[in-house]
C-alpha positions as CSV (number, residue, x, y, z in Angstrom):
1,X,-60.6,-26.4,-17.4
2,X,-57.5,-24.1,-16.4
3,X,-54.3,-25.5,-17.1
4,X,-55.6,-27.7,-20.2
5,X,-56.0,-25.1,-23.5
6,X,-53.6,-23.9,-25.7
7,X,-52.5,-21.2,-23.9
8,X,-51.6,-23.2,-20.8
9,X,-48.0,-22.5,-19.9
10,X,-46.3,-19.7,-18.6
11,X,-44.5,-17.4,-21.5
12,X,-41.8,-14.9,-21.2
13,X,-41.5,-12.6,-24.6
14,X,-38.6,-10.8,-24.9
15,X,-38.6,-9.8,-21.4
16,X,-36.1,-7.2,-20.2
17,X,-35.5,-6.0,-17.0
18,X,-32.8,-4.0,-14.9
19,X,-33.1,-2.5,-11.0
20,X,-31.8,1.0,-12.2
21,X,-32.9,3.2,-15.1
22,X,-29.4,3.6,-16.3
23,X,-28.2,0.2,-14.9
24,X,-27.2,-2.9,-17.0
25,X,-29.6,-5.1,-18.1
26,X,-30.3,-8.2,-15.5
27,X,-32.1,-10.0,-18.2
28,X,-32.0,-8.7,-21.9
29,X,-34.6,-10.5,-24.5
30,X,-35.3,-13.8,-22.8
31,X,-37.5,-15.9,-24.3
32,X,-39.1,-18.6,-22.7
33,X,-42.1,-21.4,-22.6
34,X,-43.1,-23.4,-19.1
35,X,-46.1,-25.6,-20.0
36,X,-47.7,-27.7,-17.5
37,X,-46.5,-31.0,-16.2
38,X,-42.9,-29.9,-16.8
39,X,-39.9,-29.5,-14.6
40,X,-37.5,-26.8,-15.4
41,X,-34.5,-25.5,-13.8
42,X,-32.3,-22.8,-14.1
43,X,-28.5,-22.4,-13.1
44,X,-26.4,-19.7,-12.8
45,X,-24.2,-18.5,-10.8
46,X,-24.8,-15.5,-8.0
47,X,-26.5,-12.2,-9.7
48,X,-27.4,-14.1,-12.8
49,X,-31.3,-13.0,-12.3
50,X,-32.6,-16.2,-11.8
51,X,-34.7,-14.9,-8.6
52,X,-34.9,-11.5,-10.9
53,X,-37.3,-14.0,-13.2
54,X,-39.0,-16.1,-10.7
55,X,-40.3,-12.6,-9.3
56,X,-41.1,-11.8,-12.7
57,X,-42.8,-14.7,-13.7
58,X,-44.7,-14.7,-10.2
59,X,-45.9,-11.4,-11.4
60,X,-44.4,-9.1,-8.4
61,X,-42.5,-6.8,-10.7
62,X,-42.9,-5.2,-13.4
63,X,-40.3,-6.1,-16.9
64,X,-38.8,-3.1,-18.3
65,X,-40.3,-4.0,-21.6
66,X,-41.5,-7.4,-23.1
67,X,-44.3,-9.8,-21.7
68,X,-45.3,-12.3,-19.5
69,X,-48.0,-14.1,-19.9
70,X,-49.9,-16.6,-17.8
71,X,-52.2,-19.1,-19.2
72,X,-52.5,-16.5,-21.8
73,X,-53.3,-13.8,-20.1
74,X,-50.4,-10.6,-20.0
75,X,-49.1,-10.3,-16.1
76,X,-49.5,-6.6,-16.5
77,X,-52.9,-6.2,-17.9
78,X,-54.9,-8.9,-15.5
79,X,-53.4,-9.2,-12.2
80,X,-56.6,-10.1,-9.8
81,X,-57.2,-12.6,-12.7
82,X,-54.0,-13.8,-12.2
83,X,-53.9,-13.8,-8.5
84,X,-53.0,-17.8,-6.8
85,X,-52.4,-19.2,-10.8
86,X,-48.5,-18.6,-10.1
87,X,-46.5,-19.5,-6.4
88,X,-43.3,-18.4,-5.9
89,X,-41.5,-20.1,-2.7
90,X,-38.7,-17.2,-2.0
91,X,-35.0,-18.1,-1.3
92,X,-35.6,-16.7,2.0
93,X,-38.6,-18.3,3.5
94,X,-38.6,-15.4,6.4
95,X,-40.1,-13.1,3.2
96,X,-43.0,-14.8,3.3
97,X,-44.0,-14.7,6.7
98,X,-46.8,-12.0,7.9
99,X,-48.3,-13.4,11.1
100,X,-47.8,-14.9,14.7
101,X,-48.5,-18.5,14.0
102,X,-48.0,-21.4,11.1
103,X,-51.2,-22.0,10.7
104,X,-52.1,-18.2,10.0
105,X,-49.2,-17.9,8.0
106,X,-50.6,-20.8,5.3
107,X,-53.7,-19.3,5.4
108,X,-52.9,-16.2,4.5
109,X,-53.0,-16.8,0.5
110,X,-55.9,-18.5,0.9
111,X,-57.9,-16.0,2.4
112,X,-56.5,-13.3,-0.1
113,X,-57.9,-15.3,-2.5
114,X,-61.5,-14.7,-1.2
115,X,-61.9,-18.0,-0.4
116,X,-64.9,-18.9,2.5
117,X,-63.5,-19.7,6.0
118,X,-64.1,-23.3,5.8
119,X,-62.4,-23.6,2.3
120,X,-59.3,-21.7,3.9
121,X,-59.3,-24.0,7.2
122,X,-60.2,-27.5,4.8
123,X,-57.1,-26.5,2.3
124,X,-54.5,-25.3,5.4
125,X,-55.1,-28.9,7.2
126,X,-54.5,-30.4,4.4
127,X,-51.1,-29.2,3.4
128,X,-49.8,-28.6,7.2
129,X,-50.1,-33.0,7.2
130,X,-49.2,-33.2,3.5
131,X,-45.9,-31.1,4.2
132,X,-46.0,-33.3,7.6
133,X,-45.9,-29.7,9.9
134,X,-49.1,-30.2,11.7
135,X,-47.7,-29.9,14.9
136,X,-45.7,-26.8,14.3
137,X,-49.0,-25.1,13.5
138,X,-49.5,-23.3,16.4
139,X,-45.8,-22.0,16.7
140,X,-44.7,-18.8,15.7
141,X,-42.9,-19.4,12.3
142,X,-39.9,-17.1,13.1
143,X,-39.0,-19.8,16.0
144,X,-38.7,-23.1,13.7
145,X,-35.5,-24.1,12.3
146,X,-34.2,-22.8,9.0
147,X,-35.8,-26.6,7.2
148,X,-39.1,-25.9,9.2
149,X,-39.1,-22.4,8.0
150,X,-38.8,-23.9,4.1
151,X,-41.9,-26.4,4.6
152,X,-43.7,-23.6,6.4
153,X,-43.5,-21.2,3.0
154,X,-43.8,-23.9,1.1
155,X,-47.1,-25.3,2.9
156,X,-48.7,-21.5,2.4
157,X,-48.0,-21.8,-1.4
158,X,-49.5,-24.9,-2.0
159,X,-52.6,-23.8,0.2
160,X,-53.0,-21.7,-2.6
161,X,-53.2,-24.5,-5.3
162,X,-51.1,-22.6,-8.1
163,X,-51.1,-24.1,-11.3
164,X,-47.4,-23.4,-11.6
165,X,-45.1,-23.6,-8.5
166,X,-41.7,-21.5,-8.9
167,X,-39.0,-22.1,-5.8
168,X,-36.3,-20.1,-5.6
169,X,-32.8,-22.2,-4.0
170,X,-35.5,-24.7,-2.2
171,X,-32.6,-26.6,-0.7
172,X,-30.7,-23.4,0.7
């Protein structure tokens, strides 16, 4: 069963990464272990790359050198593999938006994932009343409120049923 063996957690090995080649380092030989059923949280201040490793560990960029691995398998080497394991909420919930409505919006990791139609619909009703937005679902998501807007990105995550959920500034 995922999320059970030894190599359940997320690991970061000396990870390194900067925007520029020549720019400074953003993070510079982090280490770090997230193993399931545990809460972490990291503060910093502005520019600290705290979004900078929540992208990382979500597997949308690339390090500069160093690894991260996800239930033991290296971000870079497996990425279909990988695909749905890791959910990243962004700071800005607008990122996440891709279509005309809520309830396409929270599908839309679902259906990436190849799930059937049914599966999609049965896991997006779910979450729309879990999150309590069910009757936002036929709105267009760039219309809601900024706290609407959070639940909306955060219902399409968990429609994906990650086995590690990363949110960046959830209460901004």
């Amino acid at each position: 069963m995922e999320g059970q063996g030894p190599d359940s957690m997320i690991q970061a090995r000396e990870l390194r990464f900067r925007y520029w080649r020549e720019g400074p380092w953003i993070l510079d030989g982090l280490n770090l272990e997230i193993h399931p059923g545990e809460f972490v949280v990291l503060l910093g201040p502005n520019g600290s790359g705290k979004s900078t490793l929540a992208e990382l560990l979500a597997g949308l960029v690339s390090p500069g050198s160093g690894q991260v691995l996800v239930e033991g398998l290296e971000s870079a080497d497996a990425p279909q593999r990988l695909r749905g394991k890791v959910g990243l909420v962004f700071q800005n919930p607008e990122h996440q938006f891709f279509h005309n409505t809520v309830v396409e919006d929270v599908a839309f990791g679902p259906e990436n994932l190849g799930l059937a139609r049914a599966q999609v619909e049965a896991r997006v009703a779910r979450v729309l009343k879990e999150v309590g937005i069910e009757r936002l679902a036929h709105r267009a998501p760039q219309h809601l409120s900024g706290g609407q807007k959070q639940l909306v990105a955060i219902a399409g995550i968990l429609a994906m049923e990650p086995l590690y959920l990363l949110l960046d500034e959830p209460t901004a």
